[in-house]
C-alpha positions in Angstrom: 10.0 -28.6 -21.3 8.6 -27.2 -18.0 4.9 -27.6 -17.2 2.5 -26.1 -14.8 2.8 -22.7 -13.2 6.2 -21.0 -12.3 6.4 -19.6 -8.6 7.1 -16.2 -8.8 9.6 -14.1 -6.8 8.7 -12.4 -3.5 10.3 -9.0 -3.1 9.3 -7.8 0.3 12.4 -5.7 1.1 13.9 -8.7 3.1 11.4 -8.3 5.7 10.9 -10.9 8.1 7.7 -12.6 9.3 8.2 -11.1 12.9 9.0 -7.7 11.4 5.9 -7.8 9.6 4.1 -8.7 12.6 5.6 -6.0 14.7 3.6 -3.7 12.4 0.4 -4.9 13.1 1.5 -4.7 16.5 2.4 -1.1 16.7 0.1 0.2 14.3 -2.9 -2.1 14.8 -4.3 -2.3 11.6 -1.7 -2.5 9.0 -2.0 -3.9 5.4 0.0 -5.4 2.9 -0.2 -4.3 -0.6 0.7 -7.0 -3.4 1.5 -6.2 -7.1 1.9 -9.2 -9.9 4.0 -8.2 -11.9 4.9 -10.8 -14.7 7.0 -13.5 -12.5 7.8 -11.4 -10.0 5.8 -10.2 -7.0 6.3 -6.9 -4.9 4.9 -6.5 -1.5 4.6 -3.0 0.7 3.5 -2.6 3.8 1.5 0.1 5.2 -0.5 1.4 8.2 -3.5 3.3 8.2 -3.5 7.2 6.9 -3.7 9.5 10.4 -6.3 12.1 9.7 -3.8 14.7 9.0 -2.1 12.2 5.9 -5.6 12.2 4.9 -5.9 16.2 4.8 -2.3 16.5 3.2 -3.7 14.4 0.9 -6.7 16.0 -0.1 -4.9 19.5 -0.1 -2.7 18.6 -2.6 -4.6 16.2 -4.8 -6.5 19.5 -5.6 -3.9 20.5 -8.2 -1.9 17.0 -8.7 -3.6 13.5 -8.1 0.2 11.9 -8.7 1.6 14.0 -6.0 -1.0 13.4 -3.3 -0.5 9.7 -4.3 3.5 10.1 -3.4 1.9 12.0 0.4 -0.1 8.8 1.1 2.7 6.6 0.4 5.0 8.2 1.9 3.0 8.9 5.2 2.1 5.0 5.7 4.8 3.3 4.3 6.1 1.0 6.4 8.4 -1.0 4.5 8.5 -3.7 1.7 9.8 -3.7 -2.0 11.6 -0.8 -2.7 10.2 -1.0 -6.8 7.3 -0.3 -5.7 8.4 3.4 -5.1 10.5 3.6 -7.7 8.9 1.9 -10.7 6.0 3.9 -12.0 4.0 1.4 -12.9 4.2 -0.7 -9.9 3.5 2.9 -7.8 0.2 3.6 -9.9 -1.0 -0.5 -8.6 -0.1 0.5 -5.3 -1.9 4.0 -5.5 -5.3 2.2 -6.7 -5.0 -0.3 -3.5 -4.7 2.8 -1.3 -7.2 4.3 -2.2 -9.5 2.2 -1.3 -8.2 2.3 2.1 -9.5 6.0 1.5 -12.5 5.0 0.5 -13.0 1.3 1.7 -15.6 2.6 4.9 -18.9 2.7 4.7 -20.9 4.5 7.7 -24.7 3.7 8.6 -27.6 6.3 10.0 -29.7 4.8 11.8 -32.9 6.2 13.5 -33.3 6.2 17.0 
């Protein structure tokens, strides 16, 4: 009888720690996305949307919210667990973490 917590297992698309940092590199801020799901855990990596990911984005999330998700996804993917893409519930976890790269920022006005 086992006791205590399992490890779960990493899918990452059999990235390496130096690939991983290469991204941060080149992109400057990049991000990894992590979904749980049961024992397993699935990581993507992405960059930050350009501005014109972020209008593709908003043009089509006018008619479908799913298919803009796909745009941003696709647009700053970088690499990772390929279920992620492919698994529709694993996609939906991801879409909620982007979007609050989308919506993350808060500005301030100040006075002068």
């Amino acid at each position: 009888m086992k006791t205590g917590k399992q490890t779960p297992t990493i899918f990452n698309g059999g990235l390496t720690e130096e690939q991983v940092a290469a991204f941060k590199q080149k992109h400057r801020k990049s991000f990894a996305v992590e979904v749980q799901d049961g024992d397993e855990v699935h990581i993507g990596y992405f960059k930050r949307p350009t501005l014109e990911t972020i209008k593709a984005v908003t043009k089509v999330a006018k008619t479908d919210e799913v298919k803009a998700g796909e745009v941003m996804f696709d647009n700053c993917w970088l690499g990772g667990s390929e279920e992620l893409r492919t698994d529709a519930l694993l996609f939906m976890a991801v879409q909620k973490q982007l979007g609050t790269v989308l919506n993350g920022f808060q500005g301030l006005i100040k006075n002068l």
